[in-house]
Backbone bond lengths (Angstrom), bond angles and torsions (degrees), N, CA, C in turn:
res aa  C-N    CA-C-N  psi(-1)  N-CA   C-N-CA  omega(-1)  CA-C   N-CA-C  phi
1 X - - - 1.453 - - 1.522 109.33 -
2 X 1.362 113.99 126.10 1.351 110.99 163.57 1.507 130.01 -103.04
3 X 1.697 121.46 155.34 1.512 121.22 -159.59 1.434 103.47 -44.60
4 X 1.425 116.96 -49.22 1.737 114.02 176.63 1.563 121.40 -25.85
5 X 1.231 95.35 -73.44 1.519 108.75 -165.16 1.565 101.90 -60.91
6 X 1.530 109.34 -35.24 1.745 108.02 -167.55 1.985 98.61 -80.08
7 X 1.011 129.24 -16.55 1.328 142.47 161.37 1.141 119.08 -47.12
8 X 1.352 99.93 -55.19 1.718 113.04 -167.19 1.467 115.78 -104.14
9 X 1.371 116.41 -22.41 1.743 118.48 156.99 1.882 107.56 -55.26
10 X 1.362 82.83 146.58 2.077 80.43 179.18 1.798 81.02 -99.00
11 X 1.462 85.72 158.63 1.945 119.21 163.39 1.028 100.30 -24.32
12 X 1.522 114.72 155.77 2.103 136.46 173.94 1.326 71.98 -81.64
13 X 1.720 141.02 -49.82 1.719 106.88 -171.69 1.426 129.90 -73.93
14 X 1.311 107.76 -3.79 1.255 92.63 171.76 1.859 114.49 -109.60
15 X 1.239 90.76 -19.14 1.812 78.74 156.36 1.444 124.89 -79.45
16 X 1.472 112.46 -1.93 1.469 103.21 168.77 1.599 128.06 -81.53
17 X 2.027 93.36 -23.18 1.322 100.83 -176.47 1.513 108.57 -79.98
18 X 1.293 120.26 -28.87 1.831 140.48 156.53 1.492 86.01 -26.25
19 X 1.317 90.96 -91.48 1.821 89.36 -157.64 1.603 107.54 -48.18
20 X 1.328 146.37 -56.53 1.419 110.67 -172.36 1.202 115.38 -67.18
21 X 1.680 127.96 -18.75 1.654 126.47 -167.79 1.972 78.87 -47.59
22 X 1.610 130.15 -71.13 1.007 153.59 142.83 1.621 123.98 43.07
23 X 1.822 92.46 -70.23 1.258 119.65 174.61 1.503 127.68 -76.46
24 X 1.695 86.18 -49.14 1.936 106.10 160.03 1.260 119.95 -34.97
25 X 1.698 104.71 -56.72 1.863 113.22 176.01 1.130 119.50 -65.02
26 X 1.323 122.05 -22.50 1.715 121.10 -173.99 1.552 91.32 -78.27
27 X 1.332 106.91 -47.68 2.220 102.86 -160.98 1.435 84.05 -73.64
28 X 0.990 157.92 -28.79 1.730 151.43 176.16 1.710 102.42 -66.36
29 X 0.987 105.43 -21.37 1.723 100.12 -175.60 2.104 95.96 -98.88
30 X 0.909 130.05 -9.47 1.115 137.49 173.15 1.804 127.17 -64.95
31 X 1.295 116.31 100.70 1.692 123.54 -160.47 1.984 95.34 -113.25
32 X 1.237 115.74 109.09 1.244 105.79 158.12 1.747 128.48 -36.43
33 X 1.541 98.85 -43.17 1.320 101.99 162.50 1.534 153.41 -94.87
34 X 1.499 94.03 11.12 1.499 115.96 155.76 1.617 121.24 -40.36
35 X 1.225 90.01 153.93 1.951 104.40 174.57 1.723 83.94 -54.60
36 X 1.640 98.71 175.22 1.281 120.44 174.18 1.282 112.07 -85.36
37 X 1.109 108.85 -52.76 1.727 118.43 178.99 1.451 101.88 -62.72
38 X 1.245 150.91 -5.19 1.659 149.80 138.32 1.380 119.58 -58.85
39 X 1.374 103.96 -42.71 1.523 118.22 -162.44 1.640 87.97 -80.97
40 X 1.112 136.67 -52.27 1.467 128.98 172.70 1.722 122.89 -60.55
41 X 0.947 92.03 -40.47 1.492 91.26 177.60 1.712 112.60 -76.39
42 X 1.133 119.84 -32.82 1.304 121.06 139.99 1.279 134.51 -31.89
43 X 1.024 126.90 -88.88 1.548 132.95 139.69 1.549 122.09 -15.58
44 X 1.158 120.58 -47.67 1.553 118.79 -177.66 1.885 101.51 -76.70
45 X 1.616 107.52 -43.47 1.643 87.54 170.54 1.268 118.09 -45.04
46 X 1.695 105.64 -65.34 1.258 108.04 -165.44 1.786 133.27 -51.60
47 X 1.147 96.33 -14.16 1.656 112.45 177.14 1.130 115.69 -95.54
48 X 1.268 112.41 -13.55 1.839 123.56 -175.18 1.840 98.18 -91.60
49 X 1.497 110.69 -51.88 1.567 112.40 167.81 1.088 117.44 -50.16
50 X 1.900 132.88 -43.31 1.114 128.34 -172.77 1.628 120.34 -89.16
51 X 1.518 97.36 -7.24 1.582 102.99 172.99 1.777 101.05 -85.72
52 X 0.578 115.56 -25.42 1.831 127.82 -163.52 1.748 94.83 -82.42
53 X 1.088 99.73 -66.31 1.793 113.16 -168.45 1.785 104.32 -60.69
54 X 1.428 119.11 -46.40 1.709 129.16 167.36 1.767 106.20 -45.05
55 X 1.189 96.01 -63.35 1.862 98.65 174.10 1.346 111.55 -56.87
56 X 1.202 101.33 -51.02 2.029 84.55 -170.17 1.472 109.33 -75.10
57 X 1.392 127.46 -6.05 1.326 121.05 154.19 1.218 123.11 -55.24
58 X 1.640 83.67 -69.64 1.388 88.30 175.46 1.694 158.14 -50.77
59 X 1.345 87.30 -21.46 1.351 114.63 167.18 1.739 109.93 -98.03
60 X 1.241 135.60 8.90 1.158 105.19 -151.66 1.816 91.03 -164.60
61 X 1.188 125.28 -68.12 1.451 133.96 173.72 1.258 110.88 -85.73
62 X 1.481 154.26 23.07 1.436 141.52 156.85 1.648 94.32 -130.23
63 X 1.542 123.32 2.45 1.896 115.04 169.88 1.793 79.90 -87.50
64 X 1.259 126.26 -59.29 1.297 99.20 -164.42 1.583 122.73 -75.26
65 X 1.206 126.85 -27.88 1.479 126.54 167.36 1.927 96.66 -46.17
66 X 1.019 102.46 -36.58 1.963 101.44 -148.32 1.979 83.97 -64.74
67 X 1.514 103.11 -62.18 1.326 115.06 -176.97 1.699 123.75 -58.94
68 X 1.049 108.87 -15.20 1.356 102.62 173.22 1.731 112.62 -102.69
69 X 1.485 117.12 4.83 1.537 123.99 170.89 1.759 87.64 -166.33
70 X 1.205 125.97 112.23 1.362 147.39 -176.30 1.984 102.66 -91.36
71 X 1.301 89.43 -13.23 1.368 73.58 169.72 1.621 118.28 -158.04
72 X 1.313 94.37 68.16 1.488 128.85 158.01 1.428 127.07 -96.02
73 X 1.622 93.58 91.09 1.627 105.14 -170.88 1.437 123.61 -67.53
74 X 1.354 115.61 -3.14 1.586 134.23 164.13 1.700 112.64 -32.47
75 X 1.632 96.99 -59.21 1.110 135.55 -147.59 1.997 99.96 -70.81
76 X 1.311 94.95 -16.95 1.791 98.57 -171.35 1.695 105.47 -83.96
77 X 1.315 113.49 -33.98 1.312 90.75 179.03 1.647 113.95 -93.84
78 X 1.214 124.71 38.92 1.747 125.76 -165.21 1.708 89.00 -107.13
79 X 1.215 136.39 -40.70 1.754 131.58 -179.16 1.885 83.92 -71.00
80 X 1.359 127.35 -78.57 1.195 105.46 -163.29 1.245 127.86 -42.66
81 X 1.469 120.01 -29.80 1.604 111.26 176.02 1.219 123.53 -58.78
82 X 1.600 100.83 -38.10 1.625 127.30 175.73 1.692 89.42 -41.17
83 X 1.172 125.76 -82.90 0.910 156.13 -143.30 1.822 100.74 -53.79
84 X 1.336 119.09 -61.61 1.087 126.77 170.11 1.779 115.35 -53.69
85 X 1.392 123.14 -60.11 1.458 117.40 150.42 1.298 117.56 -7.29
86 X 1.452 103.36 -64.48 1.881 108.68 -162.39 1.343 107.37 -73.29
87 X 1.114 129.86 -15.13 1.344 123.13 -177.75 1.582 93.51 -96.66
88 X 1.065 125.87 -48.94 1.665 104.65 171.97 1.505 117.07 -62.25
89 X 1.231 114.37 22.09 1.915 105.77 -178.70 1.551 68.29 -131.84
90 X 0.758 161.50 9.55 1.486 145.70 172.98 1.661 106.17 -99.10
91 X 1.513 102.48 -40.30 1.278 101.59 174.38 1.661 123.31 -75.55
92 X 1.266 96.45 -35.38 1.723 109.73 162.64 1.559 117.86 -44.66
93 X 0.962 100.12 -74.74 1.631 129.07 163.21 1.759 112.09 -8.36
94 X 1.782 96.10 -55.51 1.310 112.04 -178.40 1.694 113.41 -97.31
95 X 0.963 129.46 -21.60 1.104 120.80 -177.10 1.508 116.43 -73.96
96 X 1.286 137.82 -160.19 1.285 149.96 -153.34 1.300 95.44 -142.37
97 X 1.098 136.42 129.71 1.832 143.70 175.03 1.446 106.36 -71.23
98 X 1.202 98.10 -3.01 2.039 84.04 -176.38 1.384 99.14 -129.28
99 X 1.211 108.93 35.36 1.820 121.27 -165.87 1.506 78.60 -103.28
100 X 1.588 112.76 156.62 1.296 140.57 156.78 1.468 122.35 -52.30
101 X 1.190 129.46 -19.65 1.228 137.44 -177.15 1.362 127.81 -123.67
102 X 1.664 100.89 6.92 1.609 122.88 176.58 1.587 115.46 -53.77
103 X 1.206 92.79 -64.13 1.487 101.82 -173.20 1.556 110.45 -72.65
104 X 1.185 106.82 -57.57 1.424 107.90 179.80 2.124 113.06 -40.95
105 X 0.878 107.09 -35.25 1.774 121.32 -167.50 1.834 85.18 -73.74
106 X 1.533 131.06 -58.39 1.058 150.13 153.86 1.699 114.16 -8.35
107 X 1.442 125.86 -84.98 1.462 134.36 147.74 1.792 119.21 -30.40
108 X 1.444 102.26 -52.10 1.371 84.07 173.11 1.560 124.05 -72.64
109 X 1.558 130.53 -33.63 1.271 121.87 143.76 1.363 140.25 -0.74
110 X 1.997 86.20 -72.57 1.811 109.09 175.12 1.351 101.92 -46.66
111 X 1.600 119.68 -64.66 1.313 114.04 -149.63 1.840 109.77 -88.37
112 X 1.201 108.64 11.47 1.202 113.24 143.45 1.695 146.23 -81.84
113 X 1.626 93.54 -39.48 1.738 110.55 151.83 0.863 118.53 -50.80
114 X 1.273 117.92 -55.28 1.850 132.91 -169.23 1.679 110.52 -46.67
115 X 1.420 103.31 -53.15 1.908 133.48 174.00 1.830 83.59 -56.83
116 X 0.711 146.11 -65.98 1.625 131.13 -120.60 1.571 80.78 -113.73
117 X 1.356 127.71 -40.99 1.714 113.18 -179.47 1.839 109.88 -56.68
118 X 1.322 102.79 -50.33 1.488 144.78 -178.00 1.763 92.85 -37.42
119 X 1.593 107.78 -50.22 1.565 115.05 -165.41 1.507 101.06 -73.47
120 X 1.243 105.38 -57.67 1.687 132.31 179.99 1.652 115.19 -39.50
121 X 1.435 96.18 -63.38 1.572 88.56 173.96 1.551 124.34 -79.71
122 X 1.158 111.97 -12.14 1.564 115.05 -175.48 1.615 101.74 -113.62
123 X 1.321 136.74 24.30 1.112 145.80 142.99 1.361 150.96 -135.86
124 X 1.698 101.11 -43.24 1.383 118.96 -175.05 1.345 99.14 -77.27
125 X 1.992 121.74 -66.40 1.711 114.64 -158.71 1.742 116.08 -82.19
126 X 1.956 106.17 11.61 1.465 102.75 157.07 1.836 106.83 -84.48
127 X 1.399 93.37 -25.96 1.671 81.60 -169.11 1.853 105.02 -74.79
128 X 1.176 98.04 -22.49 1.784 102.04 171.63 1.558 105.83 -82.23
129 X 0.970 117.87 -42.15 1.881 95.63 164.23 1.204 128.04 -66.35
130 X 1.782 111.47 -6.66 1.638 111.16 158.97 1.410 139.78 -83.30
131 X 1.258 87.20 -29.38 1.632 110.14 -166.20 1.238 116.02 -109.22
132 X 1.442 121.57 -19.83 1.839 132.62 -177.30 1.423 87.69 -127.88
133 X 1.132 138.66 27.07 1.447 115.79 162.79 1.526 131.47 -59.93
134 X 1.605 117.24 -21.27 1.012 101.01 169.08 1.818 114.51 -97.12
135 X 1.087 96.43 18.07 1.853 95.51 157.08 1.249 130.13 -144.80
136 X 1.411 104.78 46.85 1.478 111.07 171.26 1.178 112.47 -85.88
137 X 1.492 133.95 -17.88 1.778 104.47 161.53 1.354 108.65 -86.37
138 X 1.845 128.66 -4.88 1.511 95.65 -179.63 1.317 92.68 -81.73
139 X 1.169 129.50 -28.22 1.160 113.72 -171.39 1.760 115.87 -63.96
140 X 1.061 116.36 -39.10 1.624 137.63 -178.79 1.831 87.26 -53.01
141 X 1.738 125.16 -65.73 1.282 113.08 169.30 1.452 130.14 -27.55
142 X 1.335 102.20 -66.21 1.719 102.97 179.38 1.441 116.02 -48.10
143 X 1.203 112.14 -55.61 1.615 120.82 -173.59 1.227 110.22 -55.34
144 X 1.368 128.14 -54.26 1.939 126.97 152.84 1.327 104.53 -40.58
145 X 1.461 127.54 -67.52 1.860 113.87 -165.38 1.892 112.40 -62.28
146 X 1.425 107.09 -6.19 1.331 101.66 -159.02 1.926 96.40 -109.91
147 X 1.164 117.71 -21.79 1.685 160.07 170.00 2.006 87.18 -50.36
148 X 1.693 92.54 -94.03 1.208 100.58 166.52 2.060 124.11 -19.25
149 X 0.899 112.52 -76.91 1.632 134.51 167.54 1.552 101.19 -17.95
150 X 1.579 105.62 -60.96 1.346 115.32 -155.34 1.578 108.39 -96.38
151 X 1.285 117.08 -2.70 1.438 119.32 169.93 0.979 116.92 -78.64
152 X 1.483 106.44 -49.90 1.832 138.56 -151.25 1.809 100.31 -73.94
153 X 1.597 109.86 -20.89 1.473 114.44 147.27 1.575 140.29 -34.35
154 X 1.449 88.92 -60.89 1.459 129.30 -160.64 1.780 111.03 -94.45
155 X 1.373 137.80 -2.92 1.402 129.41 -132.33 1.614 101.68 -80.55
156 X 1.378 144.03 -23.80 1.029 154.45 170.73 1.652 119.56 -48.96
157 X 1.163 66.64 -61.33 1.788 95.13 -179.19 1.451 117.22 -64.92
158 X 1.573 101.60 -43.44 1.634 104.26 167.96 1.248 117.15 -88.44
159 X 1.077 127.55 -12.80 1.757 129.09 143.66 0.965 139.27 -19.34
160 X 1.677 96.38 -79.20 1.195 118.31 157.30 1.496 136.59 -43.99
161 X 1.289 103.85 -72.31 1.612 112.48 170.21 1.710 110.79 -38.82
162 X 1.494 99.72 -48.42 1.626 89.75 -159.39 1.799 97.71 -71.58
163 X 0.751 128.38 -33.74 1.634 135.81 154.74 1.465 112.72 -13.84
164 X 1.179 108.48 -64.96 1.071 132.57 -162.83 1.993 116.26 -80.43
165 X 1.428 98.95 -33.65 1.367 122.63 170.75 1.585 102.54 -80.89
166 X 1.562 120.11 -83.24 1.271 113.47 -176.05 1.244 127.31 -81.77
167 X 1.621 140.95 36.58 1.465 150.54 -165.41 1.398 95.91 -30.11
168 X 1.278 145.77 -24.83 1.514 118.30 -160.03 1.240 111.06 -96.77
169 X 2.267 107.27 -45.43 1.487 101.66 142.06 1.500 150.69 -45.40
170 X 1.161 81.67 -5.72 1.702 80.49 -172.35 1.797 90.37 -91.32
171 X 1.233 112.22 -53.61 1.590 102.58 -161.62 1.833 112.72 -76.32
172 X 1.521 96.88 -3.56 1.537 112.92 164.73 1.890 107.87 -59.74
173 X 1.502 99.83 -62.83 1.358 111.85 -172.61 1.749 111.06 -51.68
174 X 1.461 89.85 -46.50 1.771 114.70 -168.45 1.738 98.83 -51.84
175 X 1.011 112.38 -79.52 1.641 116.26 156.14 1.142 126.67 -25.50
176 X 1.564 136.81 -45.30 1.099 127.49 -167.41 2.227 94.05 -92.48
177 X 1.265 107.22 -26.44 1.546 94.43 152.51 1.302 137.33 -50.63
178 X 1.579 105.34 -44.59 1.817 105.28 -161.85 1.406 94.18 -73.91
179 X 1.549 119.60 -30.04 1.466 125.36 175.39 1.275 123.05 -55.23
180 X 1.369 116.08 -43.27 1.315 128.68 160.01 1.741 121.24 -45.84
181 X 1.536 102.88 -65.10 1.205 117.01 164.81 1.763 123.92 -36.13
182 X 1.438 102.05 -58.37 1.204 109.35 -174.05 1.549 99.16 -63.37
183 X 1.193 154.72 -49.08 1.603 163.89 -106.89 2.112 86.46 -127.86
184 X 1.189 114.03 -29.74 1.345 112.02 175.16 1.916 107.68 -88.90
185 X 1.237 107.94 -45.45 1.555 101.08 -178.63 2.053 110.23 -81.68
186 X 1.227 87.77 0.97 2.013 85.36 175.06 1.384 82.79 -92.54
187 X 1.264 151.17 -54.75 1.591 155.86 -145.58 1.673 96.07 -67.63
188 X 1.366 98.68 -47.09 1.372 88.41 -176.51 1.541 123.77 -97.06
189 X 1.043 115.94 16.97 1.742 136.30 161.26 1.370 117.40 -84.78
190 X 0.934 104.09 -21.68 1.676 116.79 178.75 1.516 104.01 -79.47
């Protein structure tokens, strides 16, 4: 890594608070009485962010919290929450959106994120702006290069969904492409 890039990446805390600001907006875009094909694509963001955001913790922001105070008992229940999450995106995953127990499985999720963001910002990324302050952008680096890795898997899928979740962004972005596009093929007509 060089000073540039670690300069110009923001903090692992503030891409952590990114990603739930993130998650918050997807369960805010969430209508029990939505089409199905909303209610999934909904759901599939939100499980794709929280599978993505759990790993790069996990791998990446609770080795260095653990190592820079080894005995910060905070830190023990953050894999189990992980852990509980994934089995409600597992159950999501499997169920049917127009099943009786869709939504409901859905809420309990939320109000499990809510608990673990809730913990995170009002405990864990002050104690990481105390204690890793002088490496919260390399650390903020890794978590983008490792972010990157784990998207660049997935890009269809997160396409889609987020499509489907944010329609206004998407045809915001979509537009400001063809605009792009168009402004590159007049450039090169000339």
């Amino acid at each position: 890594m060089d000073l540039e890039s670690i300069g110009a990446s923001p903090r692992i805390t503030t891409t952590i608070k990114l990603d739930h600001t993130h998650v918050l907006a997807a369960f805010h875009r969430y209508r029990t009485d939505a089409p199905q094909w909303r209610k999934v694509a909904i759901v599939n963001t939100i499980c794709a962010a929280l599978e993505i955001h759990a790993q790069l913790e996990q791998e990446i922001f609770y080795p260095a919290l653990r190592a820079a105070n080894p005995t910060a008992t905070v830190l023990d229940k953050s894999v189990p929450e992980h852990d509980a999450m994934r089995e409600n995106i597992a159950k999501l995953r499997s169920m049917d959106p127009g099943s009786s127990g869709y939504d409901a499985t859905l809420m309990v999720l939320m109000r499990e994120v809510l608990h673990h963001v809730a913990d995170e910002e009002t405990i864990l990324l002050p104690m990481a702006e105390d204690i890793l302050a002088a490496d919260l952008r390399r650390l903020g680096v890794r978590m983008n290069t490792r972010r990157a890795q784990l998207v660049s898997s997935r890009p269809a899928e997160l396409a889609v969904n987020t499509a489907g979740t944010f329609p206004v962004l998407a045809l915001t972005l979509a537009g400001a492409a063809a605009i792009a596009l168009i402004s590159v093929l007049r450039s090169r007509a000339r």
